[in-house]
VOPAGU-2260 file (C-alpha; in pm, 1 decimal, decimal comma):
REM VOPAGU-2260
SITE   aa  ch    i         X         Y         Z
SITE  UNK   A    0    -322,9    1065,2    -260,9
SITE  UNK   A    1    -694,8    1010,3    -187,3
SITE  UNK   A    2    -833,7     797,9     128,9
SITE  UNK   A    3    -917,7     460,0      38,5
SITE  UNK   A    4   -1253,2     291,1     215,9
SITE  UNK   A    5   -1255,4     -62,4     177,9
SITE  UNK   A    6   -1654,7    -149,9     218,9
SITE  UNK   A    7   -1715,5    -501,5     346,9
SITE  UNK   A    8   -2089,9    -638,6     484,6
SITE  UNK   A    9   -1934,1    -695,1     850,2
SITE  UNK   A   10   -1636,0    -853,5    1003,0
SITE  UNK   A   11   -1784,6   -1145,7    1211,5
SITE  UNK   A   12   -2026,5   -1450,9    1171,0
SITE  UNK   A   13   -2099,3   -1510,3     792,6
SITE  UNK   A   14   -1902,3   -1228,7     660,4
SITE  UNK   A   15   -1593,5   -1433,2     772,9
SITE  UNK   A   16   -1444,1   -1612,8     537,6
SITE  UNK   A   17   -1107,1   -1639,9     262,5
SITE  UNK   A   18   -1280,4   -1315,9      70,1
SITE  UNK   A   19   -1275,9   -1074,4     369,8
SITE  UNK   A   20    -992,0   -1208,2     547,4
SITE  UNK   A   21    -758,2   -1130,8     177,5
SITE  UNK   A   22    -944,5    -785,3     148,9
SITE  UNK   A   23    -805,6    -706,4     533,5
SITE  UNK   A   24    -462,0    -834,9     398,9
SITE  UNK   A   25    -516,5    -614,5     109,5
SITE  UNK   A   26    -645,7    -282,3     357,8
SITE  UNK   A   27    -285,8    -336,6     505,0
SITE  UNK   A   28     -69,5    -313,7     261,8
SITE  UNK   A   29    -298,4      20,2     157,2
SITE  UNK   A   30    -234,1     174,7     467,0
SITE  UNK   A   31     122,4     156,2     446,0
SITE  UNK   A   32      98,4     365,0     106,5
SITE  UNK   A   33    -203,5     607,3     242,1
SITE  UNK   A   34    -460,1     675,5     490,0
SITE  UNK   A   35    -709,6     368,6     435,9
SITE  UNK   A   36   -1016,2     245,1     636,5
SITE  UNK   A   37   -1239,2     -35,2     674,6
SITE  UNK   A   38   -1597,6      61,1     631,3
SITE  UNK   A   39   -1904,1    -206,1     672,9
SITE  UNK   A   40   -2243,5    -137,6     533,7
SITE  UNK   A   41   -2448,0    -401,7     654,1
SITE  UNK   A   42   -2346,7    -458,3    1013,7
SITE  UNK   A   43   -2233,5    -198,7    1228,5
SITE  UNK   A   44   -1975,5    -284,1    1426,1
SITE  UNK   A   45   -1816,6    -130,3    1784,8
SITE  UNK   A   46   -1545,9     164,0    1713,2
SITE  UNK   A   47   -1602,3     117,8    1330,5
SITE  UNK   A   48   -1675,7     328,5    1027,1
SITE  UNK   A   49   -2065,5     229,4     859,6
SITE  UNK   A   50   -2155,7     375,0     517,6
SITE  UNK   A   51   -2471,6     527,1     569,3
SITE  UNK   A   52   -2276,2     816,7     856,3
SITE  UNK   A   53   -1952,8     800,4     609,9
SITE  UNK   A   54   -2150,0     921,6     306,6
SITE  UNK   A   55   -2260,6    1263,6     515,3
SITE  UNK   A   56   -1930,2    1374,7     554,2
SITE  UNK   A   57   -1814,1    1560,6     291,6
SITE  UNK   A   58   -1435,8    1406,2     276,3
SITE  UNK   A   59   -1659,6    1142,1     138,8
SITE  UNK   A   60   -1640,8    1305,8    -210,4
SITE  UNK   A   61   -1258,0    1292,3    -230,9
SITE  UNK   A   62   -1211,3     949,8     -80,4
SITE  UNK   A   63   -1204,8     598,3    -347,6
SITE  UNK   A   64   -1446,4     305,5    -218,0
SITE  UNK   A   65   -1301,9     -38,8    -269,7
SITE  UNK   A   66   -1587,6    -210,6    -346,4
SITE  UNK   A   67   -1544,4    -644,4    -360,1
SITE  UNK   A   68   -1804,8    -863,5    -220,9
SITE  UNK   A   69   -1945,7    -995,8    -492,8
SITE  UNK   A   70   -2304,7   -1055,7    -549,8
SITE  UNK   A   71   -2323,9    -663,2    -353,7
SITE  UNK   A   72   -2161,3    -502,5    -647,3
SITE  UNK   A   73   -2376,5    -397,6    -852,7
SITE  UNK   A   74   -2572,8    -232,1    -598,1
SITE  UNK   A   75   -2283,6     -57,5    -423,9
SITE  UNK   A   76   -2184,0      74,3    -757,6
SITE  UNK   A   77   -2515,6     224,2    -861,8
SITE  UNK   A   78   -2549,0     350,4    -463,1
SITE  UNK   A   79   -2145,1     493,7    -474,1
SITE  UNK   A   80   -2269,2     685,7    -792,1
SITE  UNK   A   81   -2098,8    1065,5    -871,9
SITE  UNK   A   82   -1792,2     932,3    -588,7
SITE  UNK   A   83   -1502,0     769,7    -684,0
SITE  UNK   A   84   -1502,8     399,0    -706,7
SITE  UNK   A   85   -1272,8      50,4    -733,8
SITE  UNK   A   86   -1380,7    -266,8    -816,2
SITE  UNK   A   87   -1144,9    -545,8    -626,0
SITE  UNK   A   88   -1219,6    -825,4    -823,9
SITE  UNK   A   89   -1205,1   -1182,6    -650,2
SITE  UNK   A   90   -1385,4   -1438,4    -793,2
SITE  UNK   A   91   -1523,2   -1366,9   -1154,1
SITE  UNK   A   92   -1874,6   -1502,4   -1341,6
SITE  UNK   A   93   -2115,2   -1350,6   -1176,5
SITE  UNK   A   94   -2296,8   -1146,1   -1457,9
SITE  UNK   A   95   -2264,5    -807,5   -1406,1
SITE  UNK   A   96   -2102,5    -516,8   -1630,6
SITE  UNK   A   97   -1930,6    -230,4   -1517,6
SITE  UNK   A   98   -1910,5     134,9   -1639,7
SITE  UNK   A   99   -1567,7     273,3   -1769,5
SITE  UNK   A  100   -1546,8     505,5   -1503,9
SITE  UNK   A  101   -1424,8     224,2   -1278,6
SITE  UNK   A  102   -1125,9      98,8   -1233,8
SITE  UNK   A  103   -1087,4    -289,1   -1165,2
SITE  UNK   A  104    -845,4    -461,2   -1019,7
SITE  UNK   A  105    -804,4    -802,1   -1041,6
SITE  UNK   A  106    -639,0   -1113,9    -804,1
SITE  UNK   A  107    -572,5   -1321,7   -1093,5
SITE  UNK   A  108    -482,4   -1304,9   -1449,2
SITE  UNK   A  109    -761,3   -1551,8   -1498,5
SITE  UNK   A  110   -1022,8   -1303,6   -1345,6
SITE  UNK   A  111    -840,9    -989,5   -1509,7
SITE  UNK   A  112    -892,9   -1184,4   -1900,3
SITE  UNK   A  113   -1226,6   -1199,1   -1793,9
SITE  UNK   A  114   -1254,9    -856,4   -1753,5
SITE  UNK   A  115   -1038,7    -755,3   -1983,5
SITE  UNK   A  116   -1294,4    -907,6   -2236,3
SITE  UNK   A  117   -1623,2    -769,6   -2017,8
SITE  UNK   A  118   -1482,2    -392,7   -1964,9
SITE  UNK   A  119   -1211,5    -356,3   -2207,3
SITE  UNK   A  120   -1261,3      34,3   -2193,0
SITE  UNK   A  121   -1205,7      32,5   -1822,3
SITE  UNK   A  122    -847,1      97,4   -1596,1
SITE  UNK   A  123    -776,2    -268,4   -1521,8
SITE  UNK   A  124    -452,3    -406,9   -1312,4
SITE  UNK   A  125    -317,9    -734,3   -1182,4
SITE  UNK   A  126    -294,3    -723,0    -800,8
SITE  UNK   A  127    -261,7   -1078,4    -694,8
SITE  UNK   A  128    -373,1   -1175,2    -311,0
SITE  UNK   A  129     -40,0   -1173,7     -29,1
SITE  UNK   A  130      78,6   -1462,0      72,3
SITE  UNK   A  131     247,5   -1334,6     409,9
SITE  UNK   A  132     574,5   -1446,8     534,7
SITE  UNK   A  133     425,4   -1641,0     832,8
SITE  UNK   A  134     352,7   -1892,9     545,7
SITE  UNK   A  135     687,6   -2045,4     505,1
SITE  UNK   A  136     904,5   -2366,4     454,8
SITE  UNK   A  137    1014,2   -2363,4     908,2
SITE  UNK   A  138    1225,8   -2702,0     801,4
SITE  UNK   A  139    1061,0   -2915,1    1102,5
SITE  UNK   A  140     926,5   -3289,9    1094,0
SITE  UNK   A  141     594,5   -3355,0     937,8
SITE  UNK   A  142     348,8   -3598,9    1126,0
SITE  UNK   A  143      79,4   -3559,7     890,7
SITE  UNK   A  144      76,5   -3759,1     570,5
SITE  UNK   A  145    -250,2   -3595,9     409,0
SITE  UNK   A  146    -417,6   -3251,6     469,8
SITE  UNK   A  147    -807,5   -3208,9     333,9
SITE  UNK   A  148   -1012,5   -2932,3     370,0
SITE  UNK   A  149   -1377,7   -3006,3     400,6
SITE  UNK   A  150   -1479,2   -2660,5     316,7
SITE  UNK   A  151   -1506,5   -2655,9    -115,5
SITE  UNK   A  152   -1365,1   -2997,5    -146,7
SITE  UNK   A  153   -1534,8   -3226,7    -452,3
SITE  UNK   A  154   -1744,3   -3559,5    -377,3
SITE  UNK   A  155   -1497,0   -3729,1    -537,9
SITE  UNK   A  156   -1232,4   -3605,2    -298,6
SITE  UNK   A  157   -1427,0   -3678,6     -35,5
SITE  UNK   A  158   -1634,7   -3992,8    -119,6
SITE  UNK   A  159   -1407,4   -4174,6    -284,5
SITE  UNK   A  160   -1015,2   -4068,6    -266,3
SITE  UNK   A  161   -1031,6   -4006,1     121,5
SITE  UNK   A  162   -1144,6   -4312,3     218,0
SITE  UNK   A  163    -934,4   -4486,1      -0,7
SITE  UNK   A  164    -594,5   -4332,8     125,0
SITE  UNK   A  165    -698,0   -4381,3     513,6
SITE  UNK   A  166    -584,3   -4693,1     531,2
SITE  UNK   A  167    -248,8   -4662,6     379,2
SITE  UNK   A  168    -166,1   -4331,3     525,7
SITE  UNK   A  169    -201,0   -4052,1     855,7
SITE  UNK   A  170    -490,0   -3820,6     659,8
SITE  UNK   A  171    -608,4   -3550,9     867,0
SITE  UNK   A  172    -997,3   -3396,4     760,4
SITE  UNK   A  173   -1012,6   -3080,5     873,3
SITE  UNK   A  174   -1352,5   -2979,5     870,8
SITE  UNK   A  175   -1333,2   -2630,9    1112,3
SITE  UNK   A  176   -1130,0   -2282,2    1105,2
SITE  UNK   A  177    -814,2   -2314,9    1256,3
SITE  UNK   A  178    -570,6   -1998,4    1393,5
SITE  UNK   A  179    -284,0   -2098,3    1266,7
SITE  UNK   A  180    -284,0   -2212,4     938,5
SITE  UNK   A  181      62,8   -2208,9     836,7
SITE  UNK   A  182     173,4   -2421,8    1153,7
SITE  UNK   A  183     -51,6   -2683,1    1015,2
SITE  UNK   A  184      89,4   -2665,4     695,1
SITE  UNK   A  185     434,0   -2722,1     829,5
SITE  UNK   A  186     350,9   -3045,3     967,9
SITE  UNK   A  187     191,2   -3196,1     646,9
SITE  UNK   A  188     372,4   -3400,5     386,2
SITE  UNK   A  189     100,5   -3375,2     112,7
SITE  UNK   A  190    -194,1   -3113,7     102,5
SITE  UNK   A  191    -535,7   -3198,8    -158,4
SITE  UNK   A  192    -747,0   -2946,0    -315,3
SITE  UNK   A  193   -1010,3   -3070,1    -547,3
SITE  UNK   A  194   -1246,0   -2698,8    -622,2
SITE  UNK   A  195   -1365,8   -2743,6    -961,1
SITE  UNK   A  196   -1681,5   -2894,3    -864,0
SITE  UNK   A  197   -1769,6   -2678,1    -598,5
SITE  UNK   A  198   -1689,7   -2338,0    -836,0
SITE  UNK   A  199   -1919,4   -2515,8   -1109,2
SITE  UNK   A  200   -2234,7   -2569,3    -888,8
SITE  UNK   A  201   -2163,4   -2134,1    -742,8
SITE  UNK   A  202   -2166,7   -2084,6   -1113,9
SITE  UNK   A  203   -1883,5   -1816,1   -1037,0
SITE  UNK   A  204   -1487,2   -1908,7   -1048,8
SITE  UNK   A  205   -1188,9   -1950,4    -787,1
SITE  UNK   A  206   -1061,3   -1626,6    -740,5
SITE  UNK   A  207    -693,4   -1683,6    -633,5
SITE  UNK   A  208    -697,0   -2010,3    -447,7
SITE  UNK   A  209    -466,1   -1934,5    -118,0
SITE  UNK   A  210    -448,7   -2293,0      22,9
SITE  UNK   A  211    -284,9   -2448,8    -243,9
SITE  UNK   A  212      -3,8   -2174,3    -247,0
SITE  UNK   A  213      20,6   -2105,3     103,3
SITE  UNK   A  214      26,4   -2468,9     166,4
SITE  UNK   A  215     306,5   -2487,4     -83,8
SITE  UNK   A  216     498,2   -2156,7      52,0
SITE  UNK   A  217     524,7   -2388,8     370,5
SITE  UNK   A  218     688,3   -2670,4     230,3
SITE  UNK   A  219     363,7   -2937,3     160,5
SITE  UNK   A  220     349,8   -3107,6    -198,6
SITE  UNK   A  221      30,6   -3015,8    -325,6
SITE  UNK   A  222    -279,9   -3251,9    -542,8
SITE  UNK   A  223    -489,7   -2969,0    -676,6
SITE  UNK   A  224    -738,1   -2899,5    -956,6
SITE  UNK   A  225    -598,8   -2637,3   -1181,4
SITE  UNK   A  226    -983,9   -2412,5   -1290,0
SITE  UNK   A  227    -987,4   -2075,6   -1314,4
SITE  UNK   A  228    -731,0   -1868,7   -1155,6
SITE  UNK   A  229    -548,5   -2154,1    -989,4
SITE  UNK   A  230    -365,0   -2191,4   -1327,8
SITE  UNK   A  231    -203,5   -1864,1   -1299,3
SITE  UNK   A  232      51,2   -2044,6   -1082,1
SITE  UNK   A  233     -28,8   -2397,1   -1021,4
SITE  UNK   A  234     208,9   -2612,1   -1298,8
SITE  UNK   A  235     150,9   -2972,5   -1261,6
SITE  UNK   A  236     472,3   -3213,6   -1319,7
SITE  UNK   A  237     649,0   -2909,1   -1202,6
SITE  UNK   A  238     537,9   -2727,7    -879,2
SITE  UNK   A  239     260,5   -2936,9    -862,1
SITE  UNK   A  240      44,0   -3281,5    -930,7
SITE  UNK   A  241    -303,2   -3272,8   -1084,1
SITE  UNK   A  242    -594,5   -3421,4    -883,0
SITE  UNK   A  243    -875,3   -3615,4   -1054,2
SITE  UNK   A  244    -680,5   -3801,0   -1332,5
SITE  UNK   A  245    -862,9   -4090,3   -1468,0
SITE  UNK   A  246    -928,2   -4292,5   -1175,5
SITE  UNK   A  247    -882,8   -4334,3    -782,2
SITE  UNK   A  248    -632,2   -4590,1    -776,5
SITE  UNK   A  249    -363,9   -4379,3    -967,9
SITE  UNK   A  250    -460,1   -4125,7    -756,6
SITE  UNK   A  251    -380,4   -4313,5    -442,7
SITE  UNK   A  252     -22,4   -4471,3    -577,0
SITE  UNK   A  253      56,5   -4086,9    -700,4
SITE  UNK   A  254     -28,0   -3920,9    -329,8
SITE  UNK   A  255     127,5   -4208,1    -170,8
SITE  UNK   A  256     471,4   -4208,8    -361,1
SITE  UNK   A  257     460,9   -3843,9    -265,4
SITE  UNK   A  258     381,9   -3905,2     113,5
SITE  UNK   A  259     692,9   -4150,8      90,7
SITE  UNK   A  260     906,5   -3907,3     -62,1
SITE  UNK   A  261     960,4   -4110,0    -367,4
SITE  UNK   A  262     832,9   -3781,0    -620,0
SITE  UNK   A  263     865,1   -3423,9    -544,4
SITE  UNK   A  264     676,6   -3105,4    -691,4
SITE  UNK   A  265     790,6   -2772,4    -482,8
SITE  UNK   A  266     701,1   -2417,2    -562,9
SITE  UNK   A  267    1018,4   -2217,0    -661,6
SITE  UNK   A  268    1149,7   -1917,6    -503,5
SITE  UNK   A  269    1064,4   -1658,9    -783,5
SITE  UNK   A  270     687,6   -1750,6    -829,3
SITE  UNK   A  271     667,9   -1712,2    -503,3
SITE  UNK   A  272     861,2   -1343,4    -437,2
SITE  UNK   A  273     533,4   -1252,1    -665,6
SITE  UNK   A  274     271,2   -1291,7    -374,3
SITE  UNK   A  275     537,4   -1169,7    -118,7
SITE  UNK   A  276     490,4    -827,5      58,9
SITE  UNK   A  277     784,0    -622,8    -131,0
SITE  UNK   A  278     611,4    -719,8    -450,8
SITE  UNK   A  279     252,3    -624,7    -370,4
SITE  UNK   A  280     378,3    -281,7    -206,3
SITE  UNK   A  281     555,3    -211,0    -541,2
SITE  UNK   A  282     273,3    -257,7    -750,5
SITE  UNK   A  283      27,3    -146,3    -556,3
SITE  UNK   A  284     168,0     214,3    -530,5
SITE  UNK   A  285     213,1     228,1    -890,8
SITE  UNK   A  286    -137,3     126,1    -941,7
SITE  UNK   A  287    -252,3     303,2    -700,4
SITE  UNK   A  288     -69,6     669,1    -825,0
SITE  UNK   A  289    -245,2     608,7   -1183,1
SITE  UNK   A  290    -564,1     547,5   -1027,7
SITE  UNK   A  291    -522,2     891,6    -817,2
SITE  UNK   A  292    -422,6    1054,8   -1165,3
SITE  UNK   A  293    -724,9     917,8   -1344,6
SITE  UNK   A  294    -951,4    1047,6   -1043,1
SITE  UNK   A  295    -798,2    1377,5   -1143,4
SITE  UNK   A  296    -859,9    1382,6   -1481,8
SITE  UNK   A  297   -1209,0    1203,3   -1537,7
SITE  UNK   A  298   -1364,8    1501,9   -1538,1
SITE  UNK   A  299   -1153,5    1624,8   -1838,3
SITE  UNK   A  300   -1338,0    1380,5   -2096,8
SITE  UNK   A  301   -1644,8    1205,5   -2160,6
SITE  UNK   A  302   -1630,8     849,9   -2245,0
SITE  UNK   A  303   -1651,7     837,5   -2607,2
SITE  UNK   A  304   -1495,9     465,2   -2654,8
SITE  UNK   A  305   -1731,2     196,4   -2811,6
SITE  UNK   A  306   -1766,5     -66,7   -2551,1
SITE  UNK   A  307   -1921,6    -457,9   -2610,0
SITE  UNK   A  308   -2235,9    -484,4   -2447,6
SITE  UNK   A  309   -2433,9    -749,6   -2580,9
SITE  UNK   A  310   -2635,4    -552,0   -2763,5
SITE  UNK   A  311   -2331,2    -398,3   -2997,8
SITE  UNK   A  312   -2151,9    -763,3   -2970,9
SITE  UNK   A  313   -2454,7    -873,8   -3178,6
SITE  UNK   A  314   -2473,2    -565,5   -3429,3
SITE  UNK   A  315   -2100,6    -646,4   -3513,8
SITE  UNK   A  316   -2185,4   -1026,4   -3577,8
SITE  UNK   A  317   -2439,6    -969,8   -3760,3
SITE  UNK   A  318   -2248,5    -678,3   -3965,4
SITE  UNK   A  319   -1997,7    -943,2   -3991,0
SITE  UNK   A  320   -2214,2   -1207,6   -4156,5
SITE  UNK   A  321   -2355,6    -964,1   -4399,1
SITE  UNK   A  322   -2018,6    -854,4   -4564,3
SITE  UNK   A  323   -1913,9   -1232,0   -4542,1
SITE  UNK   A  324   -2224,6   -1235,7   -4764,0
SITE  UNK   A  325   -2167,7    -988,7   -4999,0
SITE  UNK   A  326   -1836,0   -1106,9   -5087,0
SITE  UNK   A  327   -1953,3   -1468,2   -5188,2
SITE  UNK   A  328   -2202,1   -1323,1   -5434,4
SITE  UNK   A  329   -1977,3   -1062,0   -5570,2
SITE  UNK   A  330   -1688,7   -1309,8   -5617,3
């Protein structure tokens, strides 16, 4: 099986965020099916592979480059040209096309419809992010009525349903990284993520969404939009309540029954064995032994399969329209 290099920016300072710290989960779980690497390509770091030395070697032109960050794609693409390349989609929307010769694969069924409609002649796969085991249900009291998370959250969330819950309630604002997530988690009755707003105005969608399910992997009801890919697992009446309905007040008596224990929404054991490590290992070998294969055998065939860039999307309407045409005046 080839050596993966997972390309990332940098590690540290802006780079750090949900996108790279997911992609290192992701590296992991890749090493324990093959030799795999993290490689940066904007800032070098101590004791660490950089892509300008990696592309002189010449194990370079066996290896597959898991390319992900976004907005870089394109150019890493057109730069990785003539090597073997993966697209790990996170967040979908921002514009670009793909050729067939990549394989995609995607964090959400959300983001892998969208490219199932944008690349249709290209390998595509369903790898959803890991939701380790440290995120878990540890059965201990919870002295925090109400999580928020600054970072993403809607001006409604935070202009108007914050400070109307303060007074009825212990809401912590958390507004700063902190180590250890899922400890936090444990010790909150009721957890609020409001994204659709923030998603809109970056024009590009939520990817996965890991607070929501992590937060409900550790035992906290969860208030959550349900855009984009937070759909795939989010069920509201069922694992979940939906934030935003109608107006504040309801809102308020909703989060606050739930605080009292008076309504509960809890994610069940099977959707969650879906994000769990056994799960990702299994499909991730079988996804990546097909990729392997089709490394093998590119070489074997040109691409010969129509695709839909815009340009052919609007021969076929118009193709369309004229044989709509033709009927009517021959019938």
């Amino acid at each position: 099986m080839r050596p993966l290099y997972f390309l990332v920016p940098g590690t540290g300072g802006r780079y750090a965020c949900g996108g790279l710290f997911a992609e290192i989960k992701t590296l992991k779980l890749a090493q324990q099916i093959c030799r795999a690497e993290l490689v940066t390509y904007q800032q070098r770091e101590a004791n660490g592979l950089f892509l300008d030395d990696l592309l002189q070697r010449p194990e370079s032109a066996q290896a597959i480059f898991v390319i992900s960050w976004g907005f870089h794609v394109p150019k890493l693409a057109k730069r990785l040209q003539g090597h073997h390349v993966i697209y790990h989609a996170h967040s979908s929307g921002y514009g670009f096309r793909l050729s067939p010769e990549i394989p995609i694969l995607t964090v959400s069924r959300n983001s892998m419809g969208y490219w199932g409609q944008r690349s249709p002649n290209a390998l595509i796969y369903y790898l959803p992010n890991h939701v380790s085991e440290e995120f878990s249900d540890r059965h201990q009291p919870r002295d925090i009525d109400v999580l928020v998370q600054a970072r993403k959250s809607s001006r409604y969330l935070m202009q108007q349903l914050v400070p109307a819950l303060q007074p009825h309630c212990n809401l912590v604002l958390l507004d700063r990284y902190v180590e250890d997530l899922a400890g936090l988690f444990n010790r909150t009755r009721v957890y609020l993520y409001d994204s659709a707003e923030y998603w809109a105005t970056s024009r590009v969608s939520e990817g996965f969404g890991l607070p929501p399910m992590e937060a409900m992997a550790c035992g906290a009801q969860v208030f959550s939009s349900v855009n984009s890919a937070l759909a795939d697992y989010l069920d509201p009446g069922f694992n979940c309540y939906k934030i935003g309905c109608y107006a504040t007040g309801y809102d308020v008596e909703r989060i606050l029954k739930a605080v009292r224990g008076e309504t509960h929404r809890s994610l069940s054991a099977t959707t969650l064995a879906e994000f769990r490590t056994d799960s990702i290992l299994q499909r991730l070998a079988v996804i990546l032994a097909e990729i392997n294969e089709f490394c093998d055998r590119i070489d074997s065939y040109g691409a010969d399969i129509p695709g839909l860039s815009p340009g052919r999307v609007l021969r076929l309407t118009l193709e369309g329209w004229w044989e709509k045409a033709r009927k009517k005046v021959r019938g």
